[in-house]
C-alpha positions in Angstrom: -21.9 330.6 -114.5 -23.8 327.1 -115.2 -22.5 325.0 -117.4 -24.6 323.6 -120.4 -23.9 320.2 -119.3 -25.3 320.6 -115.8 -29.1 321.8 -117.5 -28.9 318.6 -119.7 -27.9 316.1 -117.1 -30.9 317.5 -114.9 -33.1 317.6 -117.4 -32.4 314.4 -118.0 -32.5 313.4 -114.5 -36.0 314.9 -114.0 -37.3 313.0 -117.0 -36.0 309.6 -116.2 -37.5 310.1 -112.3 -40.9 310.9 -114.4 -40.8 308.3 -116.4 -40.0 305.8 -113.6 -42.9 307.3 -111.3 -45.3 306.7 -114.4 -44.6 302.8 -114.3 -42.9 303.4 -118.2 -39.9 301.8 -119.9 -37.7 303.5 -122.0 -39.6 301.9 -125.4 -43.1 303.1 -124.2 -41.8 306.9 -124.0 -39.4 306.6 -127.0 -41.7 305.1 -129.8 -44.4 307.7 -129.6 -42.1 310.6 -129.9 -40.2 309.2 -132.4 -37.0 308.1 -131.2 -34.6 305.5 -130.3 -34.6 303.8 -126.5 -30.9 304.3 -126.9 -31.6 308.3 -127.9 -33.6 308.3 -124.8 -31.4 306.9 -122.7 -28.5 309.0 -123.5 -31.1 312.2 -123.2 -32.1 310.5 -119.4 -28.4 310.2 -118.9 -27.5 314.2 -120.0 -25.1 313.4 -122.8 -27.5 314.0 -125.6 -29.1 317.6 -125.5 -32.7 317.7 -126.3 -34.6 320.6 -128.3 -37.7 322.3 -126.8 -40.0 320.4 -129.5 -38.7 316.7 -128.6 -38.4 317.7 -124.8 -42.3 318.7 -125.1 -42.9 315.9 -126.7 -41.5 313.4 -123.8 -43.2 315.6 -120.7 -46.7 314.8 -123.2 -45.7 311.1 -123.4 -45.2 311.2 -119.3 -48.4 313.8 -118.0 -46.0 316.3 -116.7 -45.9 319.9 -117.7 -42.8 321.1 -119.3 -42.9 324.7 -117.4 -43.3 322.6 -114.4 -40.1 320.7 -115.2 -38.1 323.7 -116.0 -39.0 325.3 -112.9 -37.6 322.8 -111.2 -34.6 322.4 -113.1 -34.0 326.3 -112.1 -35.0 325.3 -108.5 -32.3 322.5 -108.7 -29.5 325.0 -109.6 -30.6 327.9 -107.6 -30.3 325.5 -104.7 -26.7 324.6 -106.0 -26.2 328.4 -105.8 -25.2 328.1 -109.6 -26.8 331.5 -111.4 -27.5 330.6 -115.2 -26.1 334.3 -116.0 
């Protein structure tokens, strides 16, 4: 069984490589989705969980799909062999 910590923290890790392949600091994804560089950092980091609204939000800030980030977070754990059941 995962653990909820382990989605988060590649969730997060997904977003921040995004973010850093777009060219963007933490300020220019924050501000337009309405919340704090620090918030964003600790969501980058995996010790702030993210709802579906804010995290669709962020992949519209960067250009990437969220289904598209998901997928790969399920790739990521699949590949861990860690079943989310």
């Amino acid at each position: 069984m995962v653990k909820t910590e382990r989605v988060y923290a590649l969730i997060g890790t997904l977003l921040r490589q995004r973010r850093n392949q777009a060219g963007l600091a933490q300020a220019d994804v924050a501000e337009p989705v309405g919340i704090s560089r620090a918030h964003l950092s600790r969501i980058e980091s995996g010790t702030k969980r993210i709802s579906i609204v804010r995290l669709m939000k962020i992949c519209e800030v960067l250009g990437t799909d969220v289904g598209q980030l998901i997928s790969e977070v399920k790739k990521r754990l699949d590949s861990e062999g860690v079943s989310l059941l």
